[in-house]
C-alpha positions as CSV (number, residue, x, y, z in Angstrom):
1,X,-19.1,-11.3,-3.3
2,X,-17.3,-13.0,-6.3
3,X,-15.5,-9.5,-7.6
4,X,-14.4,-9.5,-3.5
5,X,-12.8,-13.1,-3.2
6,X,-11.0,-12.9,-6.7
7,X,-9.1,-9.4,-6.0
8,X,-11.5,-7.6,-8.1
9,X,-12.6,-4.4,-5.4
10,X,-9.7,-2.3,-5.1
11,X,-9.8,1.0,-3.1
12,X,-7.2,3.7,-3.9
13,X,-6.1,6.3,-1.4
14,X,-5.7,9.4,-3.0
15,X,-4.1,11.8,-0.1
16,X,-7.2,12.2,2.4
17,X,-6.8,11.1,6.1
18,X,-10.2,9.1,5.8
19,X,-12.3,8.1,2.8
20,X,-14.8,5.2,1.6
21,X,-17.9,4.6,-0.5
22,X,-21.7,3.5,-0.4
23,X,-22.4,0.2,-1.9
24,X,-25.2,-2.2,-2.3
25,X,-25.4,-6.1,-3.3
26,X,-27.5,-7.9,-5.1
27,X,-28.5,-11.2,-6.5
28,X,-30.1,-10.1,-9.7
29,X,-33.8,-10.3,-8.3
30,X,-33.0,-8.0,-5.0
31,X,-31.0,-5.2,-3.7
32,X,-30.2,-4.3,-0.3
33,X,-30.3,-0.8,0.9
34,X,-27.2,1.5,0.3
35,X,-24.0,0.4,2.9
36,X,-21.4,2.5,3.6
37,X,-17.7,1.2,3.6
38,X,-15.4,3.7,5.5
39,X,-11.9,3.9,5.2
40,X,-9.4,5.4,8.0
41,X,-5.8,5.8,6.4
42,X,-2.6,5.3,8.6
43,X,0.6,7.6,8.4
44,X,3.0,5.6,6.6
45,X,6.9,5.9,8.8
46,X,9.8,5.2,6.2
47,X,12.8,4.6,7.7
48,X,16.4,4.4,6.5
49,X,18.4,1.4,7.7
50,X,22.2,2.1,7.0
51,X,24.1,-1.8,7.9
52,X,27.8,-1.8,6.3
53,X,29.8,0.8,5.3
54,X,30.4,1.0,2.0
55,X,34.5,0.9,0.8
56,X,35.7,2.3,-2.4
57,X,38.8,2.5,-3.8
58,X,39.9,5.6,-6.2
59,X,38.8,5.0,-9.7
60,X,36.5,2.2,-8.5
61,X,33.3,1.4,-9.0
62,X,31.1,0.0,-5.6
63,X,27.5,-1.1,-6.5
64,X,25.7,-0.3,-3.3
65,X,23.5,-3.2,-2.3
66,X,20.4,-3.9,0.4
67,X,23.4,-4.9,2.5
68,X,24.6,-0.8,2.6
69,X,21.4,0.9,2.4
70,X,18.0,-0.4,3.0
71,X,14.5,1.4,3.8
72,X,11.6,-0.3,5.5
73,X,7.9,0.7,6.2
């Protein structure tokens, strides 16, 4: 439970629509039996959010900011 409430169990989706792993605890002197731990993976929706229009002169340079072009999940 320690590695779990200091970050330390990470699980890394590598492309599949579902995934997961077997695990077991113990406390040095016993083991419980074999859990599973399955995972079930969300499509992820990107989407472009345009706000201002961006102006630019001839010859000038225009840094385009969040403000002109933005993308949320």
């Amino acid at each position: 439970q320690a590695h779990v409430n200091k970050g330390e169990v990470v699980f890394l989706h590598e492309g599949e629509e579902s995934g997961g792993f077997s695990f077991t605890v113990t406390d040095g002197e016993h083991t419980s039996p074999l859990y599973p731990f399955v995972v079930t993976v969300r499509p992820l929706t990107i989407t472009i959010v345009t706000k201002e229009e961006l102006v630019v002169f001839p010859g000038t340079r225009q840094p385009i900011t969040r403000a002109n072009l933005a993308a949320k999940t």
